[in-house]
C-alpha positions in Angstrom: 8.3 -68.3 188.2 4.7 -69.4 187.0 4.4 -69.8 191.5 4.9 -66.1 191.6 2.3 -65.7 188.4 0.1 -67.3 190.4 0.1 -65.6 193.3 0.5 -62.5 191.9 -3.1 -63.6 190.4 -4.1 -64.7 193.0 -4.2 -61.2 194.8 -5.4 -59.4 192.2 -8.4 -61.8 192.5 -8.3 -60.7 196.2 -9.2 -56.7 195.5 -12.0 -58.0 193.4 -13.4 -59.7 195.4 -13.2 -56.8 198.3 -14.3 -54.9 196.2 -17.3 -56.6 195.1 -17.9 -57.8 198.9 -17.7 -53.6 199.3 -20.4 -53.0 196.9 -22.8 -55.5 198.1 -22.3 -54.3 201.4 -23.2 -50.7 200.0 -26.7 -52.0 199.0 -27.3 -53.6 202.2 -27.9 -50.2 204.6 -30.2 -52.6 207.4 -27.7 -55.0 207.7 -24.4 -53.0 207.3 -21.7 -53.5 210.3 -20.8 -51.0 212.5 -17.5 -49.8 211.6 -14.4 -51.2 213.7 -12.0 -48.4 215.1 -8.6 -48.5 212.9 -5.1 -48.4 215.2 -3.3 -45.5 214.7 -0.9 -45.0 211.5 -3.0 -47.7 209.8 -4.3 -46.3 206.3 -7.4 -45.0 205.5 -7.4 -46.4 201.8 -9.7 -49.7 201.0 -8.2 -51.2 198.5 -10.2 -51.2 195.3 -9.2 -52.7 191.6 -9.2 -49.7 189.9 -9.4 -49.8 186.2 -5.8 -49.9 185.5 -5.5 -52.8 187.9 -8.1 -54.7 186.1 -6.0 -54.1 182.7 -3.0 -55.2 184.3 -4.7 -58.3 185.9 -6.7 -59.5 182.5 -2.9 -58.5 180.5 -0.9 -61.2 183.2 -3.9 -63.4 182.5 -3.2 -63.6 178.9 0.8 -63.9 179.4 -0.5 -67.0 181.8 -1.8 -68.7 179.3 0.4 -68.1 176.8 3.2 -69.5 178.6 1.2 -72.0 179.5 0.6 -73.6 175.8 4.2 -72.0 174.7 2.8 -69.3 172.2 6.1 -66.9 172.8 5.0 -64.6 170.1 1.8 -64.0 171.7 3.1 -63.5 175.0 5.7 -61.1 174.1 3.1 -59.0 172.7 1.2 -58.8 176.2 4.5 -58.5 177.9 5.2 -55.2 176.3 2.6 -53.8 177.7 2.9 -55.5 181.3 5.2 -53.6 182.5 3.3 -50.3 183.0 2.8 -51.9 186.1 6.1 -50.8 188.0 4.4 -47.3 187.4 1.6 -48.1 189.9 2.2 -45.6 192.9 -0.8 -47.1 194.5 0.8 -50.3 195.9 3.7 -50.5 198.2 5.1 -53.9 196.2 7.0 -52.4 193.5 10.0 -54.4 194.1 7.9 -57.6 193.9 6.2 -56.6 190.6 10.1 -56.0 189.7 11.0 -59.4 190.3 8.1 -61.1 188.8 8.8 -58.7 184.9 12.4 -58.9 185.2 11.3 -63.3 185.3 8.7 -63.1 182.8 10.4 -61.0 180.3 13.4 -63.1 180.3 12.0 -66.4 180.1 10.1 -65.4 177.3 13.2 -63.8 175.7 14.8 -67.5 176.4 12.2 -69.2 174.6 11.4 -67.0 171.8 12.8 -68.2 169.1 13.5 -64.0 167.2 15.1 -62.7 170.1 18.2 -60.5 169.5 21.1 -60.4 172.4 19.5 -56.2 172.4 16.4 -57.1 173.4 17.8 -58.9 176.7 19.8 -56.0 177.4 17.4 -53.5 176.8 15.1 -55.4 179.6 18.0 -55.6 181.9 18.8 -52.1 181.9 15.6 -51.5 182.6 15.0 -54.0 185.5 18.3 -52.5 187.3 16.7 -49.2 187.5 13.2 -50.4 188.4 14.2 -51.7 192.0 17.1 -51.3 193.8 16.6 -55.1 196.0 17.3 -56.9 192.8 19.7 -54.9 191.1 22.9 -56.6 192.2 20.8 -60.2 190.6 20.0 -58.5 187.4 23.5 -57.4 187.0 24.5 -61.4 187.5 22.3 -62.7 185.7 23.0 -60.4 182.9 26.7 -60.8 183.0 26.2 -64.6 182.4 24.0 -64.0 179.3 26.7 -62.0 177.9 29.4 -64.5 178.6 27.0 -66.8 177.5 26.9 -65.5 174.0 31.0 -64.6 174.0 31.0 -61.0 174.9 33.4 -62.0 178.1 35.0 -58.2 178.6 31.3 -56.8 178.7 30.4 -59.5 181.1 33.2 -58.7 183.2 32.4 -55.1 183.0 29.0 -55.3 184.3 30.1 -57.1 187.2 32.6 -55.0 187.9 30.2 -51.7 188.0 28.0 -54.2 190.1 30.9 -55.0 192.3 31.2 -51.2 193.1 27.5 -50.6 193.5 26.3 -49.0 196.7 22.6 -47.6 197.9 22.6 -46.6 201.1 21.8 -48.7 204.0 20.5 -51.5 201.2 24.2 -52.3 200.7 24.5 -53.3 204.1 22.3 -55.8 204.2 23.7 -59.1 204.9 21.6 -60.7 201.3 23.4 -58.2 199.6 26.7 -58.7 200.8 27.1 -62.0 199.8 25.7 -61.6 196.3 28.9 -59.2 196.3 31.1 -61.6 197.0 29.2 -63.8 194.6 29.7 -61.4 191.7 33.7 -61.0 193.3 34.4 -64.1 192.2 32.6 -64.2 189.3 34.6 -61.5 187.8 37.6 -63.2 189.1 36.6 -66.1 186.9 36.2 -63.9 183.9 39.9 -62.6 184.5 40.9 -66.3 184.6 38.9 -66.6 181.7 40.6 -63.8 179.8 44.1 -65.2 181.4 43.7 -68.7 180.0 43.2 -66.7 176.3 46.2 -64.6 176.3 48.0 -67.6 177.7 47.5 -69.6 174.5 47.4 -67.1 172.6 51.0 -65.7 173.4 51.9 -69.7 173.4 50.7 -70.2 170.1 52.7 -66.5 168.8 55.8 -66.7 170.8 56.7 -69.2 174.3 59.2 -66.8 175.2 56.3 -64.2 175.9 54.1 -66.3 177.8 55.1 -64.4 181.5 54.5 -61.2 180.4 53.2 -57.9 182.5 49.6 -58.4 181.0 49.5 -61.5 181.3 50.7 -61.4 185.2 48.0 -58.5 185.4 45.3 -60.5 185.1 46.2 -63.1 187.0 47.0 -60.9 190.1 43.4 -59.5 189.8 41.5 -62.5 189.6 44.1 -64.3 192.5 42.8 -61.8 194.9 39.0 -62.9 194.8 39.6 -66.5 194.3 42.1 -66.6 197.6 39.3 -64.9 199.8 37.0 -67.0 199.0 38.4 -70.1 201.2 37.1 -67.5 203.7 33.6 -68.2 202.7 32.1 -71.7 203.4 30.5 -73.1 200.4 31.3 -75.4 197.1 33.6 -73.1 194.9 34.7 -75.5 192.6 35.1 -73.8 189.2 36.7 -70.8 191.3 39.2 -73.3 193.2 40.4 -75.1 190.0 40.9 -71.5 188.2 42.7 -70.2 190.8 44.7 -73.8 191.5 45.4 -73.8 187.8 47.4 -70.2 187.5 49.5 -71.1 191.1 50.7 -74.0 188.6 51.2 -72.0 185.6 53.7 -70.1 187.8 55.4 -72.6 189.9 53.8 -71.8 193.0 53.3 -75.5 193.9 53.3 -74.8 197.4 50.8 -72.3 197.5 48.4 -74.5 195.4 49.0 -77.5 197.7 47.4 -75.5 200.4 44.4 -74.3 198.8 43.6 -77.9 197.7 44.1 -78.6 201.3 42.4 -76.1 203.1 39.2 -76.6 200.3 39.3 -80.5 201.3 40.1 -80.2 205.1 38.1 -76.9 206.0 35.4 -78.7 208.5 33.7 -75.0 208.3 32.8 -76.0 204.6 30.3 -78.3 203.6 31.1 -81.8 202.7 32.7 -82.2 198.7 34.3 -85.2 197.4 35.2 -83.0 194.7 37.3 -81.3 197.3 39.1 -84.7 197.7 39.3 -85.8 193.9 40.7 -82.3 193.0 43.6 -83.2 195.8 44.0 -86.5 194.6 44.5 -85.5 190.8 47.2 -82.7 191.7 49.5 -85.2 194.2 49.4 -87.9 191.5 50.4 -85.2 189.0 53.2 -84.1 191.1 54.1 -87.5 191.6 53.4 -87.0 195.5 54.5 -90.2 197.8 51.7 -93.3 197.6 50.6 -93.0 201.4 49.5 -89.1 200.4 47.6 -90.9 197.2 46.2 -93.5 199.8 45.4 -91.0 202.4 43.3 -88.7 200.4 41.7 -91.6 198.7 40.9 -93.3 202.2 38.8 -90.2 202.8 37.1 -90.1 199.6 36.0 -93.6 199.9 34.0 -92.7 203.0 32.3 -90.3 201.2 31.7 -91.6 197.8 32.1 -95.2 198.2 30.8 -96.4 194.6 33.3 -93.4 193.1 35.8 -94.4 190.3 38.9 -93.4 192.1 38.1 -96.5 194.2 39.9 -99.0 191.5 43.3 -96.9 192.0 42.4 -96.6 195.7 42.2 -100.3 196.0 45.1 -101.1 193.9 47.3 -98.1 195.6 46.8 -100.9 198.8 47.2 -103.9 196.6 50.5 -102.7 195.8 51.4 -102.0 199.5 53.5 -104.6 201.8 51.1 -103.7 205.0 48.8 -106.6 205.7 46.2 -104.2 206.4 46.3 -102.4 203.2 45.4 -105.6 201.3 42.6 -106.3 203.6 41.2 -102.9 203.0 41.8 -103.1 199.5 39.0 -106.1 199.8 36.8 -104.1 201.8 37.0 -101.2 199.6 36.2 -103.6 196.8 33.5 -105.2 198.4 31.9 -102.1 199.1 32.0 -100.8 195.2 30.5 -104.2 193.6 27.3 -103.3 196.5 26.4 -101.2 193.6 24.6 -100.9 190.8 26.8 -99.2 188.7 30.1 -101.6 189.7 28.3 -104.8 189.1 29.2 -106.0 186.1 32.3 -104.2 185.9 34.8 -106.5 184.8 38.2 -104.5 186.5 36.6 -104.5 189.4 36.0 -108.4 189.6 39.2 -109.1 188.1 40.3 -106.4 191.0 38.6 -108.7 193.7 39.9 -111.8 192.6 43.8 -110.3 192.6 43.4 -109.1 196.3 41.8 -112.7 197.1 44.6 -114.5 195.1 47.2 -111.9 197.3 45.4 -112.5 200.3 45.6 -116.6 200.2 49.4 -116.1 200.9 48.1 -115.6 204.6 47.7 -118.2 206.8 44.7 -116.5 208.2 43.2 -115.6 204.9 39.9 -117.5 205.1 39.0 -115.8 208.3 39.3 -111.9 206.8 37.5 -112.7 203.6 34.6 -114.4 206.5 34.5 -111.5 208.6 34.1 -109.0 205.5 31.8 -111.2 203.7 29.8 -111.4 207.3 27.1 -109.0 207.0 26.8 -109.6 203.0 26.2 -113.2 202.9 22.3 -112.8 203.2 22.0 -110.6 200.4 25.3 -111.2 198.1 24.0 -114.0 196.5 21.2 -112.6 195.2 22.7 -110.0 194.1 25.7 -111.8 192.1 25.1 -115.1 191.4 21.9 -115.9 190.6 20.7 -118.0 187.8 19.9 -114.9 186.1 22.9 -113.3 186.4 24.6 -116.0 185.3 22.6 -116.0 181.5 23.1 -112.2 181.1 26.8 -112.2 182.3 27.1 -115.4 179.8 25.2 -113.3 176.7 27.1 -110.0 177.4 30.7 -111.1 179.0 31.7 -114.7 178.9 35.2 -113.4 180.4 33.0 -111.7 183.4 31.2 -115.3 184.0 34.2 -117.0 184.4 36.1 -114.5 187.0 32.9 -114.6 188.9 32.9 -118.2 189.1 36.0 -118.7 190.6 35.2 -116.8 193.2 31.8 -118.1 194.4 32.9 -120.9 196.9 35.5 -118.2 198.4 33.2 -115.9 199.1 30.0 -117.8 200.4 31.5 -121.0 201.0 28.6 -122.2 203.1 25.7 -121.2 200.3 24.8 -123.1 197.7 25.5 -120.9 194.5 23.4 -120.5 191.2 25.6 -119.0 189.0 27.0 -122.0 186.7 25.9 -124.0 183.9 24.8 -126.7 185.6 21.7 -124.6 187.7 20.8 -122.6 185.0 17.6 -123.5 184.8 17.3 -123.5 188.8 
């Protein structure tokens, strides 16, 4: 916002400057430059600051720099008188001067700390008829103020008048097109909203009610929106898990399956390890087969690999009888204590030290945990089991020290380790 302030100064700063480059040409008759030939349709009008344009620039001036040093009072004062600007019929910018009040005045509604839920809607009204570019924004952004401050059937009513909004060829613009289908499934999410109310409302009153034909109402309204937009590409999560939520409610397990699927799988939509946890979470609810569990997890790992469905990922493949489960388990593993946040995380030691303990039933087992400790041993040590870690693991979790240090020799048994009592003060 204080971007478009700027520039908005900035060109006001321009016609002065013409202008006064104007005037000093005026004074100058020996030296003045012959006058170039203008192109056809191009206007005749210099463009001067006229006295109202001065106003206007010294009034954003003064909002400037209250914003600036956060004097809100002071700045709402000057904003009141602002927006005689969207009267000026000598500039072909009105929707930009739009853009930058509608900003202003809101922000300084945000941060004032007297303003009343009617002065925001009294400047959103007026924004929506001010410019027609931004109305279909105004009417979001309003909606979310009023849902912000519980008035969830007014929010949902102004999107619903934005939803049927048309202007002409302005409505056919692609911008404007998706910002209807933005404010589609926003007033789908209101209906959920208003669904999840009656829900426990009738629950609370009387179970026996809790399918009734209002109830059932809203959910078919807000079903419609949330289903098209697996049509759209994008990160819908709040809209997926609404939607997700009332397929459960009414035993439509199949049909919520599919739209986890299709919202994890869709190779048209950007990548989401939401997407995948979201999966996850409704299998293991449904008590879906382990190699489903395993499968979406396996995914979800090559996304995320540090994520905290990687302890039931690697002991989904500790618990299985495939040899190549357990040694993914270790890789997986392997791959969470790389970082930071996994470190000194004592499950996930204790985690490692299982799978190795599993692992030494093998005849072979010293070569996998070689190969996956191949391209760590340069930097795994000094990462784990320095002198330092071994102090701060010894301060903070003597139980941490101790599972580390039974796995030292396994895991670099060609390095000379640190981490024990004896090269503490290495």
């Amino acid at each position: 916002m204080m971007d478009d302030l700027e520039r908005e100064l900035g060109r006001f700063e321009d016609l002065k400057h013409e202008d006064d480059f104007s005037d000093d040409n005026s004074t100058r008759g020996s030296k003045r430059t012959k006058p170039r030939r203008m192109d056809a349709g191009e206007s005749y009008k210099t463009p001067r600051e006229t006295g109202f344009h001065q106003s206007t620039r010294i009034c954003l001036e003064h909002i400037r720099e209250a914003l600036l040093h956060h004097r809100w009072q002071e700045a709402a004062e000057y904003m009141a008188c602002y927006p005689q600007k969207l009267e000026d019929t000598a500039t072909s910018q009105s929707e930009q001067y739009t853009e930058l009040v509608w900003r202003l005045s809101t922000e300084i509604l945000h941060q004032h700390p007297n303003s009343k839920l009617d002065d925001y809607n009294s400047i959103y009204e007026r924004m929506k008829h001010s410019g027609i570019r931004h109305y279909l924004m105004i009417c979001l952004e309003h909606s979310f103020h009023l849902l912000l401050n519980g008035h969830i059937e007014n929010a949902k009513n102004q999107l619903s008048a934005a939803e049927s909004w048309r202007y002409g060829k302005e409505s056919g613009h692609v911008r404007q097109q998706q910002i209807v289908k933005l404010i589609q499934a926003y007033r789908s999410l209101l209906d959920y909203m208003i669904w999840c109310d009656k829900r426990f409302t009738h629950f609370d009153t009387d179970p026996s009610s809790i399918s009734n034909a209002d109830m059932h109402n809203y959910f078919r309204q807000a079903s419609v929106n949330l289903k098209e937009i697996l049509r759209n590409p994008g990160v819908w999560d709040p809209f997926i898990l609404s939607y997700v939520e009332m397929l459960d409610f009414y035993e439509d397990y199949e049909e919520a399956l599919n739209v986890l699927k299709n919202y994890a799988y869709d190779n048209t939509f950007p990548p989401n390890p939401n997407a995948h946890v979201y999966l996850y979470q409704y299998l293991k609810r449904h008590e879906a087969p382990e190699r489903k569990l395993i499968k979406v997890l396996k995914i979800l790992q090559v996304l995320v690999p540090s994520h905290e469905l990687m302890l039931e990922y690697s002991s989904l493949l500790l618990q299985s009888e495939r040899k190549k489960d357990t040694q993914k388990a270790l890789e997986v593993v392997l791959e969470m204590l790389a970082f930071a946040c996994w470190k000194s995380n004592l499950d996930a030691w204790k985690r490692l030290k299982d799978i190795i303990e599993k692992l030494q039933l093998e005849k072979n087992w010293k070569d996998v945990v070689s190969d996956k400790m191949a391209e760590r041993k340069n930097w795994w040590p000094a990462l784990h089991f320095t002198s330092f870690h071994f102090r701060t693991d010894s301060e903070e979790n003597p139980e941490l020290v101790e599972v580390k240090a039974s796995l030292t020799k396994i895991l670099c048994p060609d390095l000379t380790m640190k981490y024990s009592a004896g090269q503490e003060s290495a």
